[in-house]
N, C-alpha and C positions, 0 to 999 in steps of 0.2 A: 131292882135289877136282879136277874137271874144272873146264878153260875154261868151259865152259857150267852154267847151275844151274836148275833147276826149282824155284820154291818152291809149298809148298800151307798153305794153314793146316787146321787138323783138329782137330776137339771131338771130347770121347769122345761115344758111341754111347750116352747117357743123356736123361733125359727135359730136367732143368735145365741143358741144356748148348745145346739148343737153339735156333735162331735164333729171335725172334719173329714173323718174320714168317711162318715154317712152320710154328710152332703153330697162328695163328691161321687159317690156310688149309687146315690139315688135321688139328688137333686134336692135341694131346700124343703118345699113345700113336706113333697114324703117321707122324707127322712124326721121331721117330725113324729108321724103317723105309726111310723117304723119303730122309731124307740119308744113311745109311750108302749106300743102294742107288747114290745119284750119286758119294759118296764113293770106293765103288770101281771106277766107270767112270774116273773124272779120274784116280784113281793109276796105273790099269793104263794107260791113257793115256801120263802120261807116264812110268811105267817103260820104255814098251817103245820109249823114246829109246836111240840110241845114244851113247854116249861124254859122257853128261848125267847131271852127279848131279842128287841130291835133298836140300830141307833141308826137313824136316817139323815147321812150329810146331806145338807141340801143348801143351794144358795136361794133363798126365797128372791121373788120378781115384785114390782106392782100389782103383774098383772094377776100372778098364784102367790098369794105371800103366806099359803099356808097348804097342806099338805089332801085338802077333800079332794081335788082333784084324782086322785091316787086312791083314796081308800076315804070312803062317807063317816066313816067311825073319826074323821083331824086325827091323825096318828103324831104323836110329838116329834120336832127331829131338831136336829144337831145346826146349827144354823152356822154358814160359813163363808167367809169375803175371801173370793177368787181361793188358789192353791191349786196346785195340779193333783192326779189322782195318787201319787203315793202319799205325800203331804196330810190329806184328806183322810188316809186309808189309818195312818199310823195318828192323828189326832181324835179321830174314833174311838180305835180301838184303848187308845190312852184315857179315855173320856169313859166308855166301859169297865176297863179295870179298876179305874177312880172311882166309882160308883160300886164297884163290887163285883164285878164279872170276874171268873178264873177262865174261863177260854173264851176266844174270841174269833169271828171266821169273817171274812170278805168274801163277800160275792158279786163278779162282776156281771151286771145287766144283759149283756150280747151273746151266753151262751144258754140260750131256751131250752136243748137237750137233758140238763144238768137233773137229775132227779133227788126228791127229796131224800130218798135211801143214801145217797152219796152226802148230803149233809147231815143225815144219821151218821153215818158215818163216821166224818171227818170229825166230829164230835164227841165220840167215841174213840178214837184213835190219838187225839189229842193230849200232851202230855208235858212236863218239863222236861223231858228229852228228847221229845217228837214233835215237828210239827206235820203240814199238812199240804200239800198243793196239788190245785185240780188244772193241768195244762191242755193250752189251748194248740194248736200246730203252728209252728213258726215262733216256738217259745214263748208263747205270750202265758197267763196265768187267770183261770177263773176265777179260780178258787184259792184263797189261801188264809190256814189259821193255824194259829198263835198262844201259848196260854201265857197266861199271865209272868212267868218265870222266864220264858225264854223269849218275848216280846224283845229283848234287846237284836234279835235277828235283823231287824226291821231300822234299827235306829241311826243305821247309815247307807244304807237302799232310800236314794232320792230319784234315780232318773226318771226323768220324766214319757222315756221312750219304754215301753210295755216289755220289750224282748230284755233292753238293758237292768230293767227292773226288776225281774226274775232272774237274773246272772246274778245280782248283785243278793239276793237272798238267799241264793244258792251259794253262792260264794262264804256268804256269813253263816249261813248252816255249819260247813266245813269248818269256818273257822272256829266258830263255839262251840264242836264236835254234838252238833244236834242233828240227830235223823230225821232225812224226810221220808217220808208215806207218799205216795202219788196217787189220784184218784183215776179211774177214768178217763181219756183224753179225750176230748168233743171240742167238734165246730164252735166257730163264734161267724154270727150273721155282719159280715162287712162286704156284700157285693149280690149281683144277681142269683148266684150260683148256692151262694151258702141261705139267700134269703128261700129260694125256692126249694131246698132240703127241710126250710121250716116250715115253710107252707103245706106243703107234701105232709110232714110227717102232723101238724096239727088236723088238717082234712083226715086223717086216718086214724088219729088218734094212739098215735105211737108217740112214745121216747125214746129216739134215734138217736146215735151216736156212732163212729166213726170207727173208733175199734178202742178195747179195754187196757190199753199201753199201762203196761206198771211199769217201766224202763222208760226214765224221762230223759224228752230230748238232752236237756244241761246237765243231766248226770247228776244222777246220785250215784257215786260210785260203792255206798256203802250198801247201801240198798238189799244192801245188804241191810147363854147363850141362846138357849133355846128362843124363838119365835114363841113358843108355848113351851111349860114346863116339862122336860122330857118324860115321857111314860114307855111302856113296853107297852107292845102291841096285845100281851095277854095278859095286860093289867102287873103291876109290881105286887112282890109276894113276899 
């Protein structure tokens, strides 16, 4: 395990596996088709970190009970029975640091704009009195990391609703007087409108994003187990 970790959560590539709120916006069948496709832009993403492992939640299926699917190299992951995404997010990254990781960063699959410079970044920026979050519009959170010292941010952020789950880390920021850094603001594909800014911007070969908000919606007002044995995706060092 590297200093640094990347975490991602990952559903198998099935219909019942899927988020509700993709189905409802583009129908069962494609909404598959849809997340696998953002699916492998965020891993290749953050594969092509240097000296950054990977810990991949994943609930294995029958039908994929192992990760080639996603990447032909079986990349090891984090094997896990149901829990919702914050749940997920904070057994990870707890799973990282136990292994030896000093910062640790989430990144959610739905925002494809997110560029690898920004998880340079967040990486960099990272600190025991900094963390990190990349928001999505309507308060949601792409991005968000952690280092090993102030990971207690996170230890009472459970909701399970996206908006309420960035209140609640915001909220603990303030209370353990840790600053945030905000990344970038960018789209997340949940309907016709955000999937055809992705479309668009892949046909042209741009990293689109929405505008460079350093002023986060929720205020920073300071702102002033394993299936297989887990490996990092650039080999352990």
């Amino acid at each position: 395990m590297n200093d640094k970790c990347a975490v991602l959560l990952i559903e198998a590539p099935e219909t019942e596996k899927m988020p509700p709120e993709l189905k409802d916006s583009f129908g069962i069948e494609r909404s598959v088709h849809i997340y696998a496709d953002l699916l492998h832009g965020v891993y290749k993403t953050a594969k092509s970190l240097e000296s950054v492992s990977m810990v991949l939640s994943y609930a294995s299926s029958m039908k994929h009970p192992n990760l080639t699917w996603l990447d032909a190299d079986d990349p090891g992951f984090l094997e896990v029975k149901g829990g919702h995404a914050p749940e997920r997010i904070k057994n990870a990254m707890l799973w990282a640091f136990n292994a030896g990781a000093q910062k640790a960063v989430f990144l959610s699959n739905f925002s494809p704009a997110v560029k690898r410079e920004w998880l340079e970044e967040a990486f960099e920026i990272i600190s025991d009195k900094t963390v990190v979050v990349g928001p999505n519009p309507g308060c949601r959170l792409y991005l968000l990391g952690v280092s090993r010292n102030n990971f207690k941010i996170l230890e009472n952020a459970s909701s399970s609703i996206p908006e309420r789950f960035a209140e609640e880390v915001m909220e603990n920021a303030k209370k353990f007087k840790v600053m945030v850094h905000p990344l970038p603001e960018t789209y997340i594909v949940k309907d016709e409108e955000t999937l055809r800014i992705w479309m668009e911007t892949k046909e042209h070969g741009l990293s689109l994003f929405t505008k460079e908000s350093r002023i986060m919606h929720f205020g920073n007002e300071d702102k002033k187990t394993h299936r297989k044995t887990h490996k990092n995706n650039h080999g352990e060092r």
